[in-house]
C-alpha positions in Angstrom: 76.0 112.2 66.4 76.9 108.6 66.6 77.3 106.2 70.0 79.0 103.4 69.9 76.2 101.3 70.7 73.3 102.6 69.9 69.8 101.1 71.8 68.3 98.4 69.9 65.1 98.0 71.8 63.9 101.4 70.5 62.7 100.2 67.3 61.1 97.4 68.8 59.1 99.5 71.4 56.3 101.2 69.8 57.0 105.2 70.1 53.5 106.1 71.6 54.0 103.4 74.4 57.5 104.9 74.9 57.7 106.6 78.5 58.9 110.4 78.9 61.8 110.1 81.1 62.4 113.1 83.7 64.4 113.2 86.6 64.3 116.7 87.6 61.8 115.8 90.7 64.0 113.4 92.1 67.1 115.6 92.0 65.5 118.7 93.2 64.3 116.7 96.3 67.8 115.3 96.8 69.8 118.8 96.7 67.0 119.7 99.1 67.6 117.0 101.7 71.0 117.7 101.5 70.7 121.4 102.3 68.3 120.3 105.1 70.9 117.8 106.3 73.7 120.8 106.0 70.8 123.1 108.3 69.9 120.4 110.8 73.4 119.2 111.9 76.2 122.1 112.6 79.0 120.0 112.5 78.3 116.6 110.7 81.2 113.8 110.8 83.2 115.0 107.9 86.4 114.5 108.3 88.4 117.9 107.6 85.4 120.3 107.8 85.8 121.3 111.5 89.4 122.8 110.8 88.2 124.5 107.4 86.0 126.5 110.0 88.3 127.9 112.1 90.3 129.0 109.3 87.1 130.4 107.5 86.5 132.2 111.0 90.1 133.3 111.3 90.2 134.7 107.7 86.7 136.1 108.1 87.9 138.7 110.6 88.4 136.7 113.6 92.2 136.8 113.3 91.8 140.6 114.8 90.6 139.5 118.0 92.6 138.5 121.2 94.7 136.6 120.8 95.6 135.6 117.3 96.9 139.0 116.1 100.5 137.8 117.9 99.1 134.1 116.9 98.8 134.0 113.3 99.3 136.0 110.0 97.9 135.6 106.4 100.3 135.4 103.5 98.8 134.7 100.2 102.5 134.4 98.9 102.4 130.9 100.4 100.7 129.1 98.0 98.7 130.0 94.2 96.0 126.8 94.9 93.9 125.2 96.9 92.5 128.8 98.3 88.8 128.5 96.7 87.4 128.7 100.2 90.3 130.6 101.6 89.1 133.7 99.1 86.0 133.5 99.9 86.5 133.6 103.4 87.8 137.0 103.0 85.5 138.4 100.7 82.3 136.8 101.5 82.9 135.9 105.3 82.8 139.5 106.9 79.3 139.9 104.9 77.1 136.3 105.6 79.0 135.1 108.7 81.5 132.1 109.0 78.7 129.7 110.1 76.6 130.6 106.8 79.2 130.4 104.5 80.5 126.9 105.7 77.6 125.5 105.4 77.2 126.9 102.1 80.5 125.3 101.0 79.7 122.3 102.5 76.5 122.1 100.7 78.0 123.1 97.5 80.8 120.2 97.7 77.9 117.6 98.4 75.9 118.8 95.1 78.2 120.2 92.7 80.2 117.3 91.6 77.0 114.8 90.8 75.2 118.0 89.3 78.1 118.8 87.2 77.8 115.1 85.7 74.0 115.3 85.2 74.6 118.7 83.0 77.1 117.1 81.0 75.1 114.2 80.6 71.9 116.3 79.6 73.8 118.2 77.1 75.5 114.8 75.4 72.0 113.0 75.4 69.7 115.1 74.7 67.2 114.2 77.7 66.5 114.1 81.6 66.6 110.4 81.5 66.5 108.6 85.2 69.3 107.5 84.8 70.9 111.3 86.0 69.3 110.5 89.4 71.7 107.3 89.6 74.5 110.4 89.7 73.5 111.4 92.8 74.8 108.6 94.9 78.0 110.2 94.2 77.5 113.2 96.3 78.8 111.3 98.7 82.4 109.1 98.4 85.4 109.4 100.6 86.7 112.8 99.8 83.4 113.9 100.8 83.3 112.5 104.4 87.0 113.4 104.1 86.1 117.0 104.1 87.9 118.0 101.1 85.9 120.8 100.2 88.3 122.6 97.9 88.4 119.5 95.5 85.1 118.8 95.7 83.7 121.8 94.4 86.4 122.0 92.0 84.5 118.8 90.4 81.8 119.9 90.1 83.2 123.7 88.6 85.7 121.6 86.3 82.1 119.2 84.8 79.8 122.6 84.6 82.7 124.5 82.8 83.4 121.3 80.4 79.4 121.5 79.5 79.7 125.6 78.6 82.9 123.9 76.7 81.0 121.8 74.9 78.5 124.1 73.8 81.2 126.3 72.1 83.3 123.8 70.4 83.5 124.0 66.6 82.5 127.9 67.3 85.1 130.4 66.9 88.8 129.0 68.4 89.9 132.5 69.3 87.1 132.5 72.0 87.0 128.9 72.8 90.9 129.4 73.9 90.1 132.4 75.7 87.1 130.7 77.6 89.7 127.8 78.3 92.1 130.3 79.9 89.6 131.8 82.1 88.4 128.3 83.1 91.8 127.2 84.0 92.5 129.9 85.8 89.5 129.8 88.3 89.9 126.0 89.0 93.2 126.7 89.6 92.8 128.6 92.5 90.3 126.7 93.6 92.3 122.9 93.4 94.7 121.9 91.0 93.7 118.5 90.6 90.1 119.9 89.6 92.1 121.8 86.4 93.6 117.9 85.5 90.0 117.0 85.5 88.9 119.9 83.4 91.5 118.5 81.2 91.1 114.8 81.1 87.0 115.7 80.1 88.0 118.6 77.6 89.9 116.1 76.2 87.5 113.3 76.0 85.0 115.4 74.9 87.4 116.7 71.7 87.9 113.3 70.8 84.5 111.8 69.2 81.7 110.0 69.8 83.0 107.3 68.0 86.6 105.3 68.4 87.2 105.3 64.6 88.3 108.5 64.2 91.6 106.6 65.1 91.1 105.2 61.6 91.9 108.3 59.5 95.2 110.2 59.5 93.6 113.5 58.5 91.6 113.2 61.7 93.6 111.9 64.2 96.0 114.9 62.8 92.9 117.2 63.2 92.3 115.7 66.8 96.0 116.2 67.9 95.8 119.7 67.2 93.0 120.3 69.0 94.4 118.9 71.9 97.5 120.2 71.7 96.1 123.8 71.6 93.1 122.3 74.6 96.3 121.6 77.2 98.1 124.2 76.2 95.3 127.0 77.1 94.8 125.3 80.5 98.7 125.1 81.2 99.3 128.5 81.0 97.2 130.1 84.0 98.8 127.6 86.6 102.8 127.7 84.8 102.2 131.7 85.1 101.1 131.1 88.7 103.1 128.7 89.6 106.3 131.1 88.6 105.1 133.8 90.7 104.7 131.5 93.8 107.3 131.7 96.6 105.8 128.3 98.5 104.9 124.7 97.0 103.7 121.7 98.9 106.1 120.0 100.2 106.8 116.8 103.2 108.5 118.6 105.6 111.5 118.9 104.1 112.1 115.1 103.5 111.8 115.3 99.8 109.0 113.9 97.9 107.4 112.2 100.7 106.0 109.1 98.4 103.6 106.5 99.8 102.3 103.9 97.3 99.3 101.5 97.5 101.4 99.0 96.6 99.3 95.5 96.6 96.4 94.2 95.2 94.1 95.0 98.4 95.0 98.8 98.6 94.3 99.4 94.8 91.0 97.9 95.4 90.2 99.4 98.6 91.7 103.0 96.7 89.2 102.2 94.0 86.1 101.9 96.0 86.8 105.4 97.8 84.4 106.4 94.9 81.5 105.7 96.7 82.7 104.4 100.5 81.7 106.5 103.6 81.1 105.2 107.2 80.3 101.7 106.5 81.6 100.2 103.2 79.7 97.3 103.2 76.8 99.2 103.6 77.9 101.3 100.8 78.5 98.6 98.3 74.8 97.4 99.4 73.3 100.2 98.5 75.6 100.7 95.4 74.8 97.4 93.7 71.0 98.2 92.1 73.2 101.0 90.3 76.0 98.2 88.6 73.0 96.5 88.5 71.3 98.2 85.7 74.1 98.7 83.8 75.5 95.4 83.3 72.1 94.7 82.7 71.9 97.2 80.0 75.2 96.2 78.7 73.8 92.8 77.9 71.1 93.7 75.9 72.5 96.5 74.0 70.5 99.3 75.0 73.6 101.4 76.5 74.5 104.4 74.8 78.4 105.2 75.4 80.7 108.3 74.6 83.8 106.9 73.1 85.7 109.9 73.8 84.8 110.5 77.6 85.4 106.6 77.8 89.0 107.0 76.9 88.9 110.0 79.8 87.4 107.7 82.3 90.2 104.7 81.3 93.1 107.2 81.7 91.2 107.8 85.0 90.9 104.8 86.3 94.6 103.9 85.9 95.7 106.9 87.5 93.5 105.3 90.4 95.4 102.3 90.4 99.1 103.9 89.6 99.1 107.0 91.4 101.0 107.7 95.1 98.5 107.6 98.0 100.6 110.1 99.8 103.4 113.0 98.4 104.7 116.6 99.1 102.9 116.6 102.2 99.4 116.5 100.4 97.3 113.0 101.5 95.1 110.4 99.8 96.4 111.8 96.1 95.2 108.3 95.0 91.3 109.0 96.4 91.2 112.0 93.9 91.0 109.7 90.8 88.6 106.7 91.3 85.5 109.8 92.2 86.7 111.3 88.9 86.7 108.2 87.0 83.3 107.2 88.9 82.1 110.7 87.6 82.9 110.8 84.0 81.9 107.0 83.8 78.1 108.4 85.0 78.1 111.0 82.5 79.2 108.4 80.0 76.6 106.3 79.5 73.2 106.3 78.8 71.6 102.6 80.0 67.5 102.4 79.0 66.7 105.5 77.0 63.8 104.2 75.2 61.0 102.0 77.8 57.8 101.4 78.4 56.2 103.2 80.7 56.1 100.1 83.0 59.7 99.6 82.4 60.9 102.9 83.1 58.5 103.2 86.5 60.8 100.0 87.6 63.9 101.6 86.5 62.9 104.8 88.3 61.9 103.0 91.4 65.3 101.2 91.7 67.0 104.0 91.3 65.5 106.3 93.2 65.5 103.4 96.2 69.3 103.3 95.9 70.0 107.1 95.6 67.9 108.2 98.9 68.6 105.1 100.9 71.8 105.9 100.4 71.5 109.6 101.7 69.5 108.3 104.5 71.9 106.0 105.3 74.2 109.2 105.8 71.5 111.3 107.5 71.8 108.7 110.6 74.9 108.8 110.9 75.0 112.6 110.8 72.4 112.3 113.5 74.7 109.7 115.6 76.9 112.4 115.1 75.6 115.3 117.3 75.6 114.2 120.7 79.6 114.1 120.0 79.6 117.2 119.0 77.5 118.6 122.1 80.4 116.7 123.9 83.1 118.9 122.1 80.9 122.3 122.9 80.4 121.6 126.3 84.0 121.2 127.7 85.1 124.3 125.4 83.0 126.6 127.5 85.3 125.6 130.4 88.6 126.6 128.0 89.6 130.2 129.3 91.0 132.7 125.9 94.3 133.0 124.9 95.4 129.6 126.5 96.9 126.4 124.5 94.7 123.2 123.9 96.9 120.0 123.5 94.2 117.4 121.4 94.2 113.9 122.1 92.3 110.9 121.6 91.1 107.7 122.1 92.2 105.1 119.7 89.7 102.0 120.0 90.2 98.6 119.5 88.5 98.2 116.7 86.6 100.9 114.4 84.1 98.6 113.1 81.1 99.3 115.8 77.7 100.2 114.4 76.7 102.3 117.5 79.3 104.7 116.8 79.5 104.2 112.7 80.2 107.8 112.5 83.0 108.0 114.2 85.1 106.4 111.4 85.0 106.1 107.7 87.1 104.7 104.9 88.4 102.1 106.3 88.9 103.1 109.8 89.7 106.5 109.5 88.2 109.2 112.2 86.0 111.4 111.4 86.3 113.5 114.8 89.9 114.2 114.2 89.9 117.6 114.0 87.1 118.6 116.2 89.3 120.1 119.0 90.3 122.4 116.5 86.7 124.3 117.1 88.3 125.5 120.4 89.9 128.2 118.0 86.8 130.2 117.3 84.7 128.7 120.3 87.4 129.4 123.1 89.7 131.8 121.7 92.6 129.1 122.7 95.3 128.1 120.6 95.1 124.5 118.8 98.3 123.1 117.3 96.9 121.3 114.5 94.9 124.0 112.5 95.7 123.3 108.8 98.4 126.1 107.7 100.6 124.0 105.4 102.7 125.7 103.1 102.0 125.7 99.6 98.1 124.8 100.4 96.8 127.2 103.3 97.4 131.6 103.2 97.4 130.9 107.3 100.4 131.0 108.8 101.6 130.6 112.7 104.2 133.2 114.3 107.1 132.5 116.3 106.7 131.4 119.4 103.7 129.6 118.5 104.8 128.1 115.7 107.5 126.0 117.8 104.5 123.9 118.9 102.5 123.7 115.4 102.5 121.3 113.2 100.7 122.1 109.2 98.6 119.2 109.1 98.2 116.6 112.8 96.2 113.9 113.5 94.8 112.7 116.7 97.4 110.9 118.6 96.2 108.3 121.4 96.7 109.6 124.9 99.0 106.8 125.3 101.9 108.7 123.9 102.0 110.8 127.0 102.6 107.3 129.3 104.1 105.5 127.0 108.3 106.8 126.0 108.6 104.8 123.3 105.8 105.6 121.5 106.5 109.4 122.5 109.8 108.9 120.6 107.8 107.4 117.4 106.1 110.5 117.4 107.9 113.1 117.7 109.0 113.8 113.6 105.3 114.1 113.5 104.0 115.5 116.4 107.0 117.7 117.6 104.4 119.8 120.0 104.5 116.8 122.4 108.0 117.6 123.7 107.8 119.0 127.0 104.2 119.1 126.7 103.5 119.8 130.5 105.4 123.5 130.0 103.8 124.2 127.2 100.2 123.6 126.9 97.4 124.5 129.3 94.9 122.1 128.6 94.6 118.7 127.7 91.0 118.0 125.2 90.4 114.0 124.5 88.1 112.6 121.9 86.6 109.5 121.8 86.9 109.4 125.7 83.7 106.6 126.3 85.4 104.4 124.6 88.6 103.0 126.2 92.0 103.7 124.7 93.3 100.5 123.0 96.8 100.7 124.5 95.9 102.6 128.3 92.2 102.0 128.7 91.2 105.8 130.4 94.8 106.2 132.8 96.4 109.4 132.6 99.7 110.6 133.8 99.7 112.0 137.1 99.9 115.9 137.7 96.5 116.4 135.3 93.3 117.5 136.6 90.1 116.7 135.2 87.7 119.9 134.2 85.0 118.5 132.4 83.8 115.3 131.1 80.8 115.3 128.9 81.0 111.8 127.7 82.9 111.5 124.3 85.1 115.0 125.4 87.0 115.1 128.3 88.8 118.0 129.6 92.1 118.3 131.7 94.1 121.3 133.1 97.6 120.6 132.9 99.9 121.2 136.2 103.0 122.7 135.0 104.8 121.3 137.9 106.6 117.9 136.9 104.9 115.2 139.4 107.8 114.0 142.3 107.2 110.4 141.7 109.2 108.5 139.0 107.0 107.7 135.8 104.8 104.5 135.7 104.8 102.9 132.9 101.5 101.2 131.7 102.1 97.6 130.6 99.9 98.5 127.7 102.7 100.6 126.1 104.1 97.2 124.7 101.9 96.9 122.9 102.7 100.1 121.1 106.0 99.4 120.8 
């Protein structure tokens, strides 16, 4: 098979001074630190993974104990994706324990996508070439730390299932549509966006090595074919699924629900999700050795490039740059595609297959530099990480069962602090957000903001609970309980907070050591304090509506 630039310095390098290039130390040593990282810290600062186990514990059996039976019900009728984890919660949970298999699931979304590419890339180039370690970085990228655990492993099932792909192309297309079939079906159910990414590489890697098959009629007739049949075997598992399904995604019933990164500085900042987690900056730091060595390559030939997955990785890439940020209720669409395009650009290329054996010591030593920095880098801030969530633990023993949690935060200043680096990723975004949610298997309480959206989630809350549950929350500052007119902002989103006194028990704040940027640490009146353990406060709620009129914080203009 043919690149389209093949390495010139391989002729000139004598082939018995030519170094064997293997990288399987390097990443058998990374997939271990991360399954130590996964061991050592029980809930690391990842973003969504706190409410994926409570619904894990729910769906594992917990749902039968007091009181969720008049809480919450499973339908799988509400959606047909997006219910990998959701499955195997049912099946698997009961067996190994909701604490094991979370952390199993976490671990898998870290590796799978970055192993995924090193398979493929194995399989296209014929080697274990160092350059496969440099594919490890991107185990971690913003819908990592965003906890999007679904998606994530669907990467990583969509790039191993592309390499068994690969391996029977040109074989016998009654079984190669069959296997497609099958394939499409399980990523599917796992994410949709992971079957588009099946796609997009099947695609690529049906198309050539080489762009001139663009050249010839007869084969660009033969490649349309092959296509057409390629998408039309992965349609048909989610169409047939997707006809059956009573429940889609949607925004709450205000339509499409569209929000665009419309300007220069969003598309960029949307691109570089790829590889952003706490700190971009650091990120980028510890990113550049890796652009590095491929520009390097790039300029002295010795890059070896699939034509076909490059086409894949441009479709990609302008997907990144098109594509809403937000729809149907679902958020950060637009983060999906730059980690793909990242992904498929790894598996790519092949910079500095043939070195010396002092050149490709240097290369190894760079890139391994870059690869566990970076993972130590996120091993700190896991660390940084744990005295929060002994915070959390602590004032959840003082929650009494069957009693409703109202979550608050919080919101500082500024998110940029290095003390607390963990606390916020991507730009500013929390990573604690969904913490309080733990008081669901921790307290047996109630928590409004446990993910049950229709279309995505098999969880669903019953009447009367449901009147203060929202599909999908975020951590509103504890401002919007002194403050009317941010109350009133609010309210489409958070409709819980209306007459909050009546109907929640307990007030749980996050973020509490560092003052709220609007009210500092005031709290309305009538509101006792249980517990403060530092970054999680907790306050018992007196249903009795205080005699004095409401003071209003001059910090609420601010808000305004």
């Amino acid at each position: 098979m043919n690149r389209i630039a093949a390495p010139v310095h391989a002729a000139a390098v004598p082939e018995d001074l030519i170094a064997r290039q293997d990288s399987t130390i390097a990443i058998a040593v990374f997939v271990a630190l991360a399954a130590a990282l996964v061991v050592l810290f029980h809930f690391p600062p990842v973003l969504d993974y706190a409410n994926h186990y409570a619904r894990i514990w729910l769906l594992s059996g917990g749902i039968g104990e007091q009181p969720f039976p008049e809480i919450y019900a499973i339908d799988w009728n509400r959606t047909f994706t997006n219910v990998g984890i959701d499955l195997l919660a049912v099946w698997l949970g009961p067996l190994v324990g909701t604490d094991r298999l979370a952390r199993t699931l976490l671990f898998l979304a870290i590796v799978l996508p970055p192993l995924g590419a090193i398979g493929l890339h194995r399989l296209l180039f014929g080697g274990r070439h160092y350059w496969q370690i440099a594919m490890l970085s991107f185990g971690w990228c913003s819908t990592m730390i965003g906890g999007f655990i679904n998606f994530q492993i669907g990467l990583g099932m969509a790039l191993f299932f592309s390499c068994i792909d690969l391996r029977l192309q040109g074989g016998n297309p009654v079984w190669v549509f069959a296997w497609r079939l099958a394939a499409a079906l399980l990523l599917t159910v796992m994410h949709i966006f992971s079957l588009g990414f099946y796609i997009a590489i099947v695609c690529g890697l049906e198309f050539s090595w080489r762009i001139d098959i663009l050249r010839s009629k007869a084969a660009l007739a033969r490649l349309t074919g092959r296509l057409v049949l390629a998408i039309s075997a992965c349609a048909l598992p989610p169409l047939a699924l997707y006809l059956r399904t009573a429940a889609l995604p949607d925004a709450g019933g205000s339509g499409l629900g569209l929000a665009w990164n419309d300007g220069v500085i969003l598309i960029l900042i949307n691109l570089v999700s790829a590889i952003t987690t706490y700190v971009p900056l650091v990120d980028v730091v510890l990113f550049l050795p890796l652009i590095l060595i491929c520009t390097r390559a790039a300029r002295t030939g010795d890059m070896q490039v699939h034509a076909g997955l490059a086409v894949t990785a441009c479709g990609l890439l302008l997907l990144s740059c098109i594509s809403p940020r937000h729809a149907l209720g679902t958020g950060w669409i637009s983060w999906r595609f730059p980690i793909m395009t990242a992904l498929v650009a790894m598996a790519m290329v092949c910079p500095f297959a043939n070195l010396t054996r002092r050149q490709a010591l240097s290369l190894a030593l760079v890139i391994n530099l870059a690869v566990f920095g970076r993972a130590g880098w996120i091993g700190w801030n896991w660390w940084l990480a744990q005295k929060d969530v002994a915070a959390v633990e602590a004032v959840l023993r003082k929650i009494p069962a069957g009693t409703a949690v109202l979550p608050l935060g919080h919101e500082p200043e500024t998110a940029s602090s290095l003390a607390h680096s963990n606390r916020h990723f991507a730009w500013g975004l929390d990573t604690f957000r969904h913490l309080p949610t733990l008081a669901v298997p921790f307290s047996h309480a109630f928590v409004p903001t446990l993910f049950t959206a229709k279309g995505k989630q098999p969880l669903s809350v019953l009447p009367p609970w449901s009147q203060i549950a929202v599909p999908e929350g975020n951590l509103v500052s504890i401002a919007v309980l002194s403050c009317p007119a941010m109350m009133r902002e609010y309210m489409d989103f958070t409709p819980y907070l209306s007459d909050w006194r009546r109907r929640f028990d307990f007030i749980l704040i996050a973020n509490a050591d560092i003052p709220d940027r609007y009210v500092g640490s005031l709290m309305p009146a009538g509101l006792t304090l249980i517990e403060d353990a530092g970054f999680a406060q907790l306050y018992a709620i007196d249903k009795v509506m205080p005699a004095e009129p409401l003071s209003i914080p001059a910090g609420c203009a601010r808000a305004s």
